[in-house]
MMTF fields as JSON, N, C-alpha, C and O atoms, coordinates in Angstrom:
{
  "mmtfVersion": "1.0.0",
  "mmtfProducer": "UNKNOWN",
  "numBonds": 299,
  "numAtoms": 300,
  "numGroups": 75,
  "numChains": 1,
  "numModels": 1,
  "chainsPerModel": [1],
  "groupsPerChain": [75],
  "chainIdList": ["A"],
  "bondAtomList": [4, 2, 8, 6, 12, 10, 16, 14, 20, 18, 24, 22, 28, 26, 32, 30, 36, 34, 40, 38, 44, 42, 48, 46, 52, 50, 56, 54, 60, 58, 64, 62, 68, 66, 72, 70, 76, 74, 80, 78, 84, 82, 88, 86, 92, 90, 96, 94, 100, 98, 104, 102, 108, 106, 112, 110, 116, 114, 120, 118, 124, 122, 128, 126, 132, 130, 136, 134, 140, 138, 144, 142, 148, 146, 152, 150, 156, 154, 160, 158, 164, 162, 168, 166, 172, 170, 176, 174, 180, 178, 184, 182, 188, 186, 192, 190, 196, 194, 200, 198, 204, 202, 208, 206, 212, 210, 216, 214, 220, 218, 224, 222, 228, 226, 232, 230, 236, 234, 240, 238, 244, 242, 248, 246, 252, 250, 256, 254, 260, 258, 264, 262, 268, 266, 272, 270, 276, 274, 280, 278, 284, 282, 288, 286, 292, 290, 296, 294],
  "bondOrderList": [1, 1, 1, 1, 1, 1, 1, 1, 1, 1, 1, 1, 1, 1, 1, 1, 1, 1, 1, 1, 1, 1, 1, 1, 1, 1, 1, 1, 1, 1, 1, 1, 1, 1, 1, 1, 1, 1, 1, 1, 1, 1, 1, 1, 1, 1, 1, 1, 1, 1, 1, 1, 1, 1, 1, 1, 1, 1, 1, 1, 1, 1, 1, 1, 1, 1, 1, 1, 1, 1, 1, 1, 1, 1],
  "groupList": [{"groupName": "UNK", "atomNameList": ["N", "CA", "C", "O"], "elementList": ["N", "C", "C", "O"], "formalChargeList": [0, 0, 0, 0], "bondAtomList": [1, 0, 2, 1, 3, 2], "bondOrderList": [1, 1, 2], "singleLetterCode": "X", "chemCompType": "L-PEPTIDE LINKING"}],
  "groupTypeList": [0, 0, 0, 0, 0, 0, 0, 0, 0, 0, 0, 0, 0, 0, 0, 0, 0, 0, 0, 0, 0, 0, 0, 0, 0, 0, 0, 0, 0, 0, 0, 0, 0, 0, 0, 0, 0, 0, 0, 0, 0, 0, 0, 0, 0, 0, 0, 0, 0, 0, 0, 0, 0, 0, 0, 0, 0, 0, 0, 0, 0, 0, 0, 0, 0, 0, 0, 0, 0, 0, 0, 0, 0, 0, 0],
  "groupIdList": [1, 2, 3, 4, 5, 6, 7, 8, 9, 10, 11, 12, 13, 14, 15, 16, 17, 18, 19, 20, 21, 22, 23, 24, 25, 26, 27, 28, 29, 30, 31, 32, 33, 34, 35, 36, 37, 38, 39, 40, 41, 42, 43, 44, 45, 46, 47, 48, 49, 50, 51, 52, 53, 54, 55, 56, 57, 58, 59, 60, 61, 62, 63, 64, 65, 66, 67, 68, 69, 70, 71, 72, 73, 74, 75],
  "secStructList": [7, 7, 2, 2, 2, 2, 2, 2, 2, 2, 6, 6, 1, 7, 7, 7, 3, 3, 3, 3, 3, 3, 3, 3, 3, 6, 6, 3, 3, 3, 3, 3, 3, 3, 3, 3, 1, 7, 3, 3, 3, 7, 7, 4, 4, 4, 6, 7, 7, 3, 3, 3, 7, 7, 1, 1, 7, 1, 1, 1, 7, 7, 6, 6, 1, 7, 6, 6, 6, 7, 7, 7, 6, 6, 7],
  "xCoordList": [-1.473, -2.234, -1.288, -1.46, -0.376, 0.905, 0.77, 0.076, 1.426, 1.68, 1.05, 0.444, 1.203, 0.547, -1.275, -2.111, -1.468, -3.522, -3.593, -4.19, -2.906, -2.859, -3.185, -4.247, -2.343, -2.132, -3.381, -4.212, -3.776, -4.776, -6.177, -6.94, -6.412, -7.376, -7.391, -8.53, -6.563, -6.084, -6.432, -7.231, -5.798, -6.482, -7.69, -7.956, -8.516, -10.311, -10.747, -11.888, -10.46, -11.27, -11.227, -10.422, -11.707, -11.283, -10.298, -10.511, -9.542, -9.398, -8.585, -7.639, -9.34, -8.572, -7.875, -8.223, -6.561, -6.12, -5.892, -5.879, -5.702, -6.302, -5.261, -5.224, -3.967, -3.291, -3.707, -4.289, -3.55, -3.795, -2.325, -1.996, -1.545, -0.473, -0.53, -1.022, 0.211, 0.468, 2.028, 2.552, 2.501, 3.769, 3.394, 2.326, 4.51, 5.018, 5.515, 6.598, 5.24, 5.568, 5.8, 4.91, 6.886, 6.976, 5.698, 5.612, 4.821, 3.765, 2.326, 1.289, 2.375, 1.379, 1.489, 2.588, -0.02, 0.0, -0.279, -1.423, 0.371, 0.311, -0.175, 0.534, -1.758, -2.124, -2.731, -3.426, -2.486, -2.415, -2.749, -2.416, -3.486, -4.532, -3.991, -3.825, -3.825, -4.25, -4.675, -4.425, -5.463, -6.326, -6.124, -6.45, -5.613, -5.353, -6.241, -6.71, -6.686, -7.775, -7.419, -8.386, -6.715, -5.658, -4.75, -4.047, -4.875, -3.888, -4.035, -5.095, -3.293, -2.643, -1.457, -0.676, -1.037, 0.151, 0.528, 0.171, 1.115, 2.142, 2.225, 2.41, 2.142, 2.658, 3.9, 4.553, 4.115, 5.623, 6.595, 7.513, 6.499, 7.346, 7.542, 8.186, 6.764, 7.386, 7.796, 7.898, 8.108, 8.359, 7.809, 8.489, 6.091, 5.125, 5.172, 4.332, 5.71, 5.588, 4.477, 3.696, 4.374, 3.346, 2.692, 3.486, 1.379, 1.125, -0.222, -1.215, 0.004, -1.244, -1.227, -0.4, -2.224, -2.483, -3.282, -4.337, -2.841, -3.806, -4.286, -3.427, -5.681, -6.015, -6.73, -7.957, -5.891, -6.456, -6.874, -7.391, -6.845, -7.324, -6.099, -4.939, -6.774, -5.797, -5.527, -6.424, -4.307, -4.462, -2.658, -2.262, -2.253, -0.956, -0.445, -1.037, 0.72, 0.817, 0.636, 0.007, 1.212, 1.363, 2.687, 3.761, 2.763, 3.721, 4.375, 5.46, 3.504, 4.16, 4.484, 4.133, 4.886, 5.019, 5.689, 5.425, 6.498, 7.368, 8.483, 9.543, 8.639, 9.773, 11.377, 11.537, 12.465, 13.627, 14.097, 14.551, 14.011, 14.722, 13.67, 13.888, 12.452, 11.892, 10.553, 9.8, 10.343, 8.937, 8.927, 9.889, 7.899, 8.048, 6.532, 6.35, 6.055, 5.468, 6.189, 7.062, 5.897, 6.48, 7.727, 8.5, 7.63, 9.155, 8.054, 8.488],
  "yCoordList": [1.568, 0.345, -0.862, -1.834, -0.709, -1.835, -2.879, -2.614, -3.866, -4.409, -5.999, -6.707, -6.304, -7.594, -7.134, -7.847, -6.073, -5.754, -6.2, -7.26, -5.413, -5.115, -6.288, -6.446, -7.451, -9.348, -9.407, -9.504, -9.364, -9.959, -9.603, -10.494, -8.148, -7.816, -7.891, -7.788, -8.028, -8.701, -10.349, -10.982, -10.678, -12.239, -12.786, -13.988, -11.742, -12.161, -12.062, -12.519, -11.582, -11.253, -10.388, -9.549, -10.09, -9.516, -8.123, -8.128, -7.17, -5.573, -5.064, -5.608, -3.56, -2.773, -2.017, -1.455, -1.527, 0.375, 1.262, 1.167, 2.243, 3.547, 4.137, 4.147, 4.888, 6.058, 7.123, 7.154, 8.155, 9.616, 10.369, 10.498, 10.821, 11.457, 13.123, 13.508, 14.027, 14.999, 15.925, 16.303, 16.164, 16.91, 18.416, 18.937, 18.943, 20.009, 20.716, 20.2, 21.54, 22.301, 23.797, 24.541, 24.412, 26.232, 25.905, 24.849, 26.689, 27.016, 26.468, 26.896, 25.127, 24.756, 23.232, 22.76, 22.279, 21.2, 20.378, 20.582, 19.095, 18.506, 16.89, 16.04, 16.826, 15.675, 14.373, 14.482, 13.07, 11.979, 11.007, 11.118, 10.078, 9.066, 7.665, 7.361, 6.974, 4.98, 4.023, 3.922, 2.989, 2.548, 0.898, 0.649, -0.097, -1.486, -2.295, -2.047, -3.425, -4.137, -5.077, -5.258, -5.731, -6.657, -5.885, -5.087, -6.369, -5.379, -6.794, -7.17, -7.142, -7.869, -7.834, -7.836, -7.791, -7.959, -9.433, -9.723, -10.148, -10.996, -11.328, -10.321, -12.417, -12.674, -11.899, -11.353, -11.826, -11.459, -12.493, -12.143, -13.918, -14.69, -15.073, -16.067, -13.974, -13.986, -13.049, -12.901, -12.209, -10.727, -9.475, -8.454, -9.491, -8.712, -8.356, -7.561, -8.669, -8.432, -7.916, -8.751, -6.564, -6.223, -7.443, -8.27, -7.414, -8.063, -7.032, -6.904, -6.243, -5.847, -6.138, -6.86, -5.518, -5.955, -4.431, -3.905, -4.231, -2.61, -3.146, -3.746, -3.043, -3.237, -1.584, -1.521, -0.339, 0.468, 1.5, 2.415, 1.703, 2.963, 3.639, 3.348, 4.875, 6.052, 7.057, 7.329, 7.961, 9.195, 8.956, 9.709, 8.602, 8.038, 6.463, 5.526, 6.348, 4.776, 3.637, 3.644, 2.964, 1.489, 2.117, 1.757, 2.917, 2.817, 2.562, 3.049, 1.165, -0.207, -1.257, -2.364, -1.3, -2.091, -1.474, -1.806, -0.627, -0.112, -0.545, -0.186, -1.005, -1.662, -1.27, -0.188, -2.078, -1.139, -0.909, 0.198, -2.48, -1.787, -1.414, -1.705, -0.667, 0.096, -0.173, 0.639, -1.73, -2.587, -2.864, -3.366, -2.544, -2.512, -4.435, -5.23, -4.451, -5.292, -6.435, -6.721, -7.195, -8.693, -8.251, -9.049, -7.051, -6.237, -6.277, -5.798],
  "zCoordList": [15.655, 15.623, 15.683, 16.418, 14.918, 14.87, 13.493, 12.512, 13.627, 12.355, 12.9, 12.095, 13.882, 14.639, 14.428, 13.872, 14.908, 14.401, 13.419, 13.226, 12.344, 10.801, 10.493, 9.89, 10.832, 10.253, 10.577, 9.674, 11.896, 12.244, 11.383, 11.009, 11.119, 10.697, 9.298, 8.84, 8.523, 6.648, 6.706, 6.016, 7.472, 7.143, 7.701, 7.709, 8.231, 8.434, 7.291, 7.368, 5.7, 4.813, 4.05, 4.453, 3.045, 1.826, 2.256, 3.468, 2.066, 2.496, 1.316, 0.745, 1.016, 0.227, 0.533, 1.571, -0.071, 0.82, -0.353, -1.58, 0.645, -0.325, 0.38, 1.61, -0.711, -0.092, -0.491, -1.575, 0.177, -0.171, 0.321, 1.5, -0.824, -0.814, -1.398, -2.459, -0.22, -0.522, -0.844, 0.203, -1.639, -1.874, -1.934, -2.255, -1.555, -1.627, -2.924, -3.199, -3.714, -5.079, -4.75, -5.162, -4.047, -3.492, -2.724, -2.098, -2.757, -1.846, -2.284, -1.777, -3.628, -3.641, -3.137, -2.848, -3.02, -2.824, -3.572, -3.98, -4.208, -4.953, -4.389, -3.85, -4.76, -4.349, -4.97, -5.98, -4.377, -5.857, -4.569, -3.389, -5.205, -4.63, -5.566, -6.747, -4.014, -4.89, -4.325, -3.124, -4.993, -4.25, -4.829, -5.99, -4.01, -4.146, -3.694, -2.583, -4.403, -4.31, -3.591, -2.851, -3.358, -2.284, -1.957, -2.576, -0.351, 1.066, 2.17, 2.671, 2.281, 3.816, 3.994, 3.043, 5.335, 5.922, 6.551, 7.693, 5.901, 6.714, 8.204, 8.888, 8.856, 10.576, 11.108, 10.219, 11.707, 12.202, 11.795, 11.054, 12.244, 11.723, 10.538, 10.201, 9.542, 8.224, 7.55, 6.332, 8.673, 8.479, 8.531, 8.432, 8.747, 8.355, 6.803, 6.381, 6.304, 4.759, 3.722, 3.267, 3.328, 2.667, 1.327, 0.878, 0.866, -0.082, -0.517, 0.199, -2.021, -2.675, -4.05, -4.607, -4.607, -5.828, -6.594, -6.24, -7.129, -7.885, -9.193, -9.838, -9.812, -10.931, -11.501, -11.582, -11.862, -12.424, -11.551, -12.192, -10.303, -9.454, -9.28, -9.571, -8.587, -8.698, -9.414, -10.212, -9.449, -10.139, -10.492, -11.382, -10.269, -10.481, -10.588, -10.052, -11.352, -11.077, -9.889, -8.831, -10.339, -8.929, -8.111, -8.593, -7.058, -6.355, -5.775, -5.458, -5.317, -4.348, -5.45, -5.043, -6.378, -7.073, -8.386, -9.542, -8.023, -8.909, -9.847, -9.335, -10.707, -11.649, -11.186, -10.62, -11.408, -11.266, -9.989, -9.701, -8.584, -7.655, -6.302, -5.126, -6.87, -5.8, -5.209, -4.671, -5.442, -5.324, -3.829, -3.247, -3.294, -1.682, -1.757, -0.835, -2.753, -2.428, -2.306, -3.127, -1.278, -0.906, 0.435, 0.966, 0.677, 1.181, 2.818, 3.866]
}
């Protein structure tokens, strides 16, 4: 889809996202869900830069917004 759609279609109006992640454990699957209430992407000429916001969804922490280094929000 690209990151130029993405802008375009985040700044018409409200949008949430929802990851759905799967790992690997030997031969089982280990799966964990999150879901951010604010999601837009940035222009190009400002980098495309992620921007969300999580208040409480999911099955695991804030993973875009991790303490310590590994915060992809604003990135």
């Amino acid at each position: 889809m690209g990151l130029e759609k993405i802008y375009q279609l985040t700044t018409s109006g409200g949008w949430r996202l929802r990851l759905e992640l799967k790992a690997k454990n030997g031969t089982n699957d280990l799966w964990s869900d999150r879901e951010y209430d604010t999601f837009l992407i940035d222009s190009e000429t400002n980098g495309c830069a992620l921007h969300v916001a999580m208040k409480g969804f999911g099955t695991e922490g804030d993973v875009l917004n991790v303490a310590g280094g590994n915060c992809q929000n604003g990135m």
